[in-house]
C-alpha positions as CSV (number, residue, x, y, z in Angstrom):
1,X,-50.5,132.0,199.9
2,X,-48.0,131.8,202.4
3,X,-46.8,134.8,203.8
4,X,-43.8,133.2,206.0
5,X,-42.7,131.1,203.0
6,X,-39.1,131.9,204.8
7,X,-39.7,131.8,208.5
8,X,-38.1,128.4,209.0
9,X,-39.8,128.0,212.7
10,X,-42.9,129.1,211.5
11,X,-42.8,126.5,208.0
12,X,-41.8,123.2,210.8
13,X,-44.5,124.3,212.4
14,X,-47.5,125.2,210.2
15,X,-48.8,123.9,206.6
16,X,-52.7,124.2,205.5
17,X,-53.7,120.4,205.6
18,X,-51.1,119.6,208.2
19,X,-51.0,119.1,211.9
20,X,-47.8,119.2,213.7
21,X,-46.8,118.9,217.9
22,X,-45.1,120.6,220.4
23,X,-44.8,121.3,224.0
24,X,-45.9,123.9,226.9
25,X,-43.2,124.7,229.1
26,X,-42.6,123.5,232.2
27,X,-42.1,120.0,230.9
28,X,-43.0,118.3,233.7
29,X,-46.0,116.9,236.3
30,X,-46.5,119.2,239.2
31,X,-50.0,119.3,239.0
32,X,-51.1,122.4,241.1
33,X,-47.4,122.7,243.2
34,X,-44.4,124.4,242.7
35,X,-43.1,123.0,239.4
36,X,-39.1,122.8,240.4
37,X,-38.0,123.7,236.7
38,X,-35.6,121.3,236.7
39,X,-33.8,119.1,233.6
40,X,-35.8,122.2,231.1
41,X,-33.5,122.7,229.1
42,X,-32.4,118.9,228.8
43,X,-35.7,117.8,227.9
44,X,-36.4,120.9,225.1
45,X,-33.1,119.7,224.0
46,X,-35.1,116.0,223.7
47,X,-38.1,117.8,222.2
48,X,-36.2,119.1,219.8
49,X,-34.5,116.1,218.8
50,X,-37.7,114.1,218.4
51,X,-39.6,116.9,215.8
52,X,-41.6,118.6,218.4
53,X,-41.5,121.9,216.4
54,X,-42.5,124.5,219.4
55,X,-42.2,125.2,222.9
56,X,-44.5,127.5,224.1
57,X,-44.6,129.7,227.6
58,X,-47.2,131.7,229.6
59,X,-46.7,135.2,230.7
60,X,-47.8,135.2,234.6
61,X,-46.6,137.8,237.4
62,X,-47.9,136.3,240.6
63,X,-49.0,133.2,242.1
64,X,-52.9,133.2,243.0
65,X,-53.9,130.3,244.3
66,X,-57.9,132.2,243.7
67,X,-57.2,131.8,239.9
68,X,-57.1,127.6,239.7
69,X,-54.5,126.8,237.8
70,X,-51.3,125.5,238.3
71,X,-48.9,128.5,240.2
72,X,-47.2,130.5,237.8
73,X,-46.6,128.6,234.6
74,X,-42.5,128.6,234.3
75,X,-42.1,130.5,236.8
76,X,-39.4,132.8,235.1
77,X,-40.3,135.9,233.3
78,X,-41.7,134.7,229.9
79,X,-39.1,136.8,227.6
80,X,-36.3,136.1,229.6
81,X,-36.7,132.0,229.9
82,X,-37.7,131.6,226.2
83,X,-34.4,133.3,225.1
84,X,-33.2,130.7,227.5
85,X,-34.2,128.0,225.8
86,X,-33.3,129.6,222.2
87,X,-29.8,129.6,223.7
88,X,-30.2,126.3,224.2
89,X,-31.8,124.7,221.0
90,X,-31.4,125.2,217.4
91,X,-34.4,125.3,215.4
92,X,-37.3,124.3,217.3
93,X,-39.7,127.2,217.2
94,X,-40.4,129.2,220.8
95,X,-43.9,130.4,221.1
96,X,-45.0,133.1,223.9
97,X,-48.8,131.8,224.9
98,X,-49.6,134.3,225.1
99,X,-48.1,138.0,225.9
100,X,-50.3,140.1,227.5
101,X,-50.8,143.1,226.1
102,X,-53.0,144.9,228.0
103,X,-50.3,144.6,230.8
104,X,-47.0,144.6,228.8
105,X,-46.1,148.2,227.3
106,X,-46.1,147.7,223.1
107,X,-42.9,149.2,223.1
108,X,-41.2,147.6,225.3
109,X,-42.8,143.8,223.5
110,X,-41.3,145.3,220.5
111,X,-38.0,145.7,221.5
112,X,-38.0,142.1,223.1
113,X,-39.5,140.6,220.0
114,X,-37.0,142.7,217.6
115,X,-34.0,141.8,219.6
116,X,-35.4,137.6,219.9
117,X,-35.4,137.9,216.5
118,X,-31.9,139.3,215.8
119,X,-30.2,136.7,218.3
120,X,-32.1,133.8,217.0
121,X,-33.4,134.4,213.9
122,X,-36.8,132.8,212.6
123,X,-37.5,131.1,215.8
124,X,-40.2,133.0,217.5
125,X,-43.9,132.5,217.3
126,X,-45.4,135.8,219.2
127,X,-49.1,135.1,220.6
128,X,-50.6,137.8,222.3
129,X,-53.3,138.3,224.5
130,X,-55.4,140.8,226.3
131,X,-54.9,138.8,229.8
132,X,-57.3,136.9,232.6
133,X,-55.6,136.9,235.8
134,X,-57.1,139.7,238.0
135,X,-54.3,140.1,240.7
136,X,-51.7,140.7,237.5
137,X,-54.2,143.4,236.6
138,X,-54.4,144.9,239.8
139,X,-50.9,144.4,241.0
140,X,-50.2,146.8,237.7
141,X,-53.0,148.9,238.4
142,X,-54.3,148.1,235.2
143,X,-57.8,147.7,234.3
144,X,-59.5,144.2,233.9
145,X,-62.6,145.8,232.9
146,X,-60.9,148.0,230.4
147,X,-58.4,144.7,229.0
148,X,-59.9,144.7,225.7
149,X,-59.7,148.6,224.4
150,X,-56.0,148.2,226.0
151,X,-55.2,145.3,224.1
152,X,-56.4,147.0,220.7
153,X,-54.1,150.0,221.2
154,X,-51.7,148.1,222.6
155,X,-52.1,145.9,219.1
156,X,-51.7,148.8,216.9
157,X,-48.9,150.4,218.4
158,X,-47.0,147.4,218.6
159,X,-47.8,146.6,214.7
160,X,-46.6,150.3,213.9
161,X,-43.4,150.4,215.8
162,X,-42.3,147.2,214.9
163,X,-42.5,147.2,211.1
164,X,-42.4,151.0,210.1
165,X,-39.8,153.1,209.7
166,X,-39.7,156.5,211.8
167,X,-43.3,155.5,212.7
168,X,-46.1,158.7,213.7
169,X,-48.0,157.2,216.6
170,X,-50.0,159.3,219.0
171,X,-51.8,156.6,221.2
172,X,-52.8,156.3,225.0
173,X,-49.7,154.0,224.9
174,X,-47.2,157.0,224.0
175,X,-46.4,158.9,221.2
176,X,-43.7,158.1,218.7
177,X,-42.4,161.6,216.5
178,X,-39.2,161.2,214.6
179,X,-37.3,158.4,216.9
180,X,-37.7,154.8,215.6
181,X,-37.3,151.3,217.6
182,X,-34.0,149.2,217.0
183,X,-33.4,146.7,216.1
184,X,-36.2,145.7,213.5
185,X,-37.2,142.3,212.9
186,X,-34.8,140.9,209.7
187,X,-38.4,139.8,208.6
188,X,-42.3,139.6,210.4
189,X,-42.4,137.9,213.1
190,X,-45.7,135.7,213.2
191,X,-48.0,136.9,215.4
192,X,-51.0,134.9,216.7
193,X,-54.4,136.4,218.5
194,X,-54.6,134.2,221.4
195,X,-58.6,133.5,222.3
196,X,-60.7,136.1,221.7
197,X,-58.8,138.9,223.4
198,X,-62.2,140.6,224.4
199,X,-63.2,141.4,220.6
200,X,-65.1,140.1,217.7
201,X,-64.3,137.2,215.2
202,X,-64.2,139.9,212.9
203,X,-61.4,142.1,214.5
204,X,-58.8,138.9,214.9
205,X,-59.7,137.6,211.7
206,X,-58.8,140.6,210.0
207,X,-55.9,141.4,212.4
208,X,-53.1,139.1,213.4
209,X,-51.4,135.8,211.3
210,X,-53.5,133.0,213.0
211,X,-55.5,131.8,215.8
212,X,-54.4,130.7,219.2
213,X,-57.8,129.0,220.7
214,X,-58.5,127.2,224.2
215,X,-58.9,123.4,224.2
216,X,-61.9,121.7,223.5
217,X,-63.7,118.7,221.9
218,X,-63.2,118.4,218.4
219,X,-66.8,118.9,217.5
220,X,-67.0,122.5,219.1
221,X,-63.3,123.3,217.8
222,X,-64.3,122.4,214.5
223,X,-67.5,124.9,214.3
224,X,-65.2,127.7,215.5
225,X,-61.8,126.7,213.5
226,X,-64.6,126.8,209.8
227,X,-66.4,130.5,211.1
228,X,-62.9,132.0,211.6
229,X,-61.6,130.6,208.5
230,X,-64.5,132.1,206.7
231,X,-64.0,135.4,208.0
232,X,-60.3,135.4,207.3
233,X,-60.9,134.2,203.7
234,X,-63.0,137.6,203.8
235,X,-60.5,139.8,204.9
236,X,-57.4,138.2,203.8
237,X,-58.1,136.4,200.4
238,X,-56.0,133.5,199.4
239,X,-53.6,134.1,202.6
240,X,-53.2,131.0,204.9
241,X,-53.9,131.7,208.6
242,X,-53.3,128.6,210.8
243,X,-55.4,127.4,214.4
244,X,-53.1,126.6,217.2
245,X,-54.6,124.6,220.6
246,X,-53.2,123.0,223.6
247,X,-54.3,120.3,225.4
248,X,-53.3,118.8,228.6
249,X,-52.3,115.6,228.1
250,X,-52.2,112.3,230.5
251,X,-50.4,109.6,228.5
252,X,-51.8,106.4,229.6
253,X,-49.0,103.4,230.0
254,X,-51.9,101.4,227.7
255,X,-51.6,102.5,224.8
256,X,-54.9,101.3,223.6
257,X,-56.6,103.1,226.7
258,X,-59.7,104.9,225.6
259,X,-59.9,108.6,225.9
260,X,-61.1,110.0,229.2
261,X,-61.6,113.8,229.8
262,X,-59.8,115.1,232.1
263,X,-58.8,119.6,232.9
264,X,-58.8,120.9,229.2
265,X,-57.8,117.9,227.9
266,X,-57.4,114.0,228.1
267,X,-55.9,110.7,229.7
268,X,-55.4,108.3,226.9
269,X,-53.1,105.7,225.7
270,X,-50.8,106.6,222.3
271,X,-52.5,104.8,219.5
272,X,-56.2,106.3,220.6
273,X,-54.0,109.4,220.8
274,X,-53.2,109.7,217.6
275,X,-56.6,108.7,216.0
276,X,-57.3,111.9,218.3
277,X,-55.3,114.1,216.5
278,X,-55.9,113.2,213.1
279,X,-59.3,114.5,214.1
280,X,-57.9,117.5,215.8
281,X,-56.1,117.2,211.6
282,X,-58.9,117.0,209.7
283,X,-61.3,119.6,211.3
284,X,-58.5,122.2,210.3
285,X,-56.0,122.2,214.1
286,X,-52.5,123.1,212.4
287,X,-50.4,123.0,215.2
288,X,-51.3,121.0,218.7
289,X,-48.9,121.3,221.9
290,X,-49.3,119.3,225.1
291,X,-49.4,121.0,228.6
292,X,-48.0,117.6,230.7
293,X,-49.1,118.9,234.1
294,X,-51.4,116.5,234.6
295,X,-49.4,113.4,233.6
296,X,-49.2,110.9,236.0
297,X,-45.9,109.6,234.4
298,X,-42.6,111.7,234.5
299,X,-42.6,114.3,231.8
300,X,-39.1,112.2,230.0
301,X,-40.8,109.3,229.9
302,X,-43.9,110.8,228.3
303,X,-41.6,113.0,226.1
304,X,-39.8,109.8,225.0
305,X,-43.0,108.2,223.9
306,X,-44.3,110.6,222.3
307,X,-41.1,111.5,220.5
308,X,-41.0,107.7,219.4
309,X,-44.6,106.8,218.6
310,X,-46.4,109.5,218.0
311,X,-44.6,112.6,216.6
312,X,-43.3,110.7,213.2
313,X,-48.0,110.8,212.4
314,X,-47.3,114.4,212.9
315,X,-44.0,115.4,211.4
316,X,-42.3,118.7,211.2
317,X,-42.8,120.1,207.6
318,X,-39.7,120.3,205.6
């Protein structure tokens, strides 16, 4: 059973059996610089026209070159560039990866997500997360420690305000008595548990509409992807829940270069790239978006390829 059998972002996207691609904002190479943001909205528009079916964007406050990773994702505030982009795309699906919860009031997601939706209907994919970056944390004066019971109450409330009518919610978050959030969502709005959000299998296979997971090899994905599935099966009989992944992705100009590991994902050349994700396919990965970074070609020219070689394997359901 399909409970978004009328989401149109969220059907493109996801099928049981099916695998399809998209892309992690900033579309482009910068390694660990600056990225410059520039030609974003040119190349989503390219994305878009290929069948990439979802752009996704990271939800970072500061730059801490402690942390390791690449500066700031996009940059830009993570609500305000996506509806960016929705402004300047049609259907392509625009994924938050994820938003944190245990930093963002649930409120205040709501009315974000609830206004997304009624500007560009059936085009957002809403991961959450309970967060990882320390300075974020501390900046807010927010507990890291404390991230996962924040993220559960943040979950709840968030579920409650959105989707009932003149909800009753007395939480550490606030309390809601006779007032009621608008807009509401026209329908729900997908929302995907991104890692483990400091709980059990159990709690995000019984809460949430799928499973936002880190990279990894196929073999390790594939033991998680079959446990979870389990689980959900348990809580949610009948209902399909798909598995979302990035990877970072180094497309080779040979394209029958040989996989190489490289940060949380691979260099490789297209056609050993797609035998690749047919495996990423089979053990049960519904949805796959590169994080270009890494590339050591421009991020159009790796765009192009993909979008000409490799997304018609992968198609957008219709």
């Amino acid at each position: 059973m399909n409970p978004f059998k009328n989401h149109k972002a969220y059907n493109r996207m996801y099928r049981e059996g099916e695998l399809t691609l998209g892309l992690h904002i900033p579309l482009e190479n910068y390694r660990f610089e600056t990225p410059t943001m520039e030609k974003q909205a040119e190349l989503s528009q390219q994305a878009e026209a290929y069948g990439f079916t979802g752009l996704w964007l990271r939800d970072v406050l500061l730059e801490d070159p402690n942390f390791g990773d690449p500066a700031t994702g996009q940059i830009y505030d993570m609500m305000i560039y996506l509806t960016y982009l929705a402004g300047q795309t049609k259907e392509i699906g625009l994924g938050t990866a994820a938003a944190v919860l245990s930093l963002r009031h649930p409120l205040r997601v709501a009315k974000e997500a609830a206004t997304i939706d009624q500007l560009f209907p059936e085009r957002l994919i809403l991961g959450v997360s309970s967060g990882d970056r320390r300075s974020d944390f501390a900046a807010l004066s927010e507990s890291h420690a404390n991230r996962g019971e924040a993220f559960a109450e943040a979950y709840h409330y968030l579920e409650k305000v959105l989707y009932e009518e003149y909800p009753s919610i007395v939480s550490p978050k606030g309390i809601i008595q006779g007032a009621n959030l608008v807009p509401k969502p026209k329908k729900r709005i997908p929302t995907m548990i991104t890692g483990y959000a400091q709980q059990s299998m159990e709690w995000f296979a019984e809460h949430g509409d799928g499973w936002m997971y880190y990279p990894r090899s196929p073999h390790l994905q594939e033991e998680s992807i079959k446990r979870w599935r389990e689980l959900s099966q348990h809580y949610h009989p009948g209902v399909f829940k798909p598995f979302t992944q990035p990877m970072h992705l180094d497309l080779a100009e040979d394209p029958n270069e040989a996989p190489m590991p490289i940060r949380l994902g691979f260099r490789v050349g297209r056609n050993h790239l797609i035998e690749l994700l047919n495996e990423y396919k089979r053990i049960g990965v519904n949805h796959l978006f590169f994080a270009l970074f890494d590339s050591e070609r421009p991020a159009d020219e790796v765009i192009h390829e993909l979008g000409q070689e490799v997304v018609p394997h992968f198609p957008a359901n219709e």
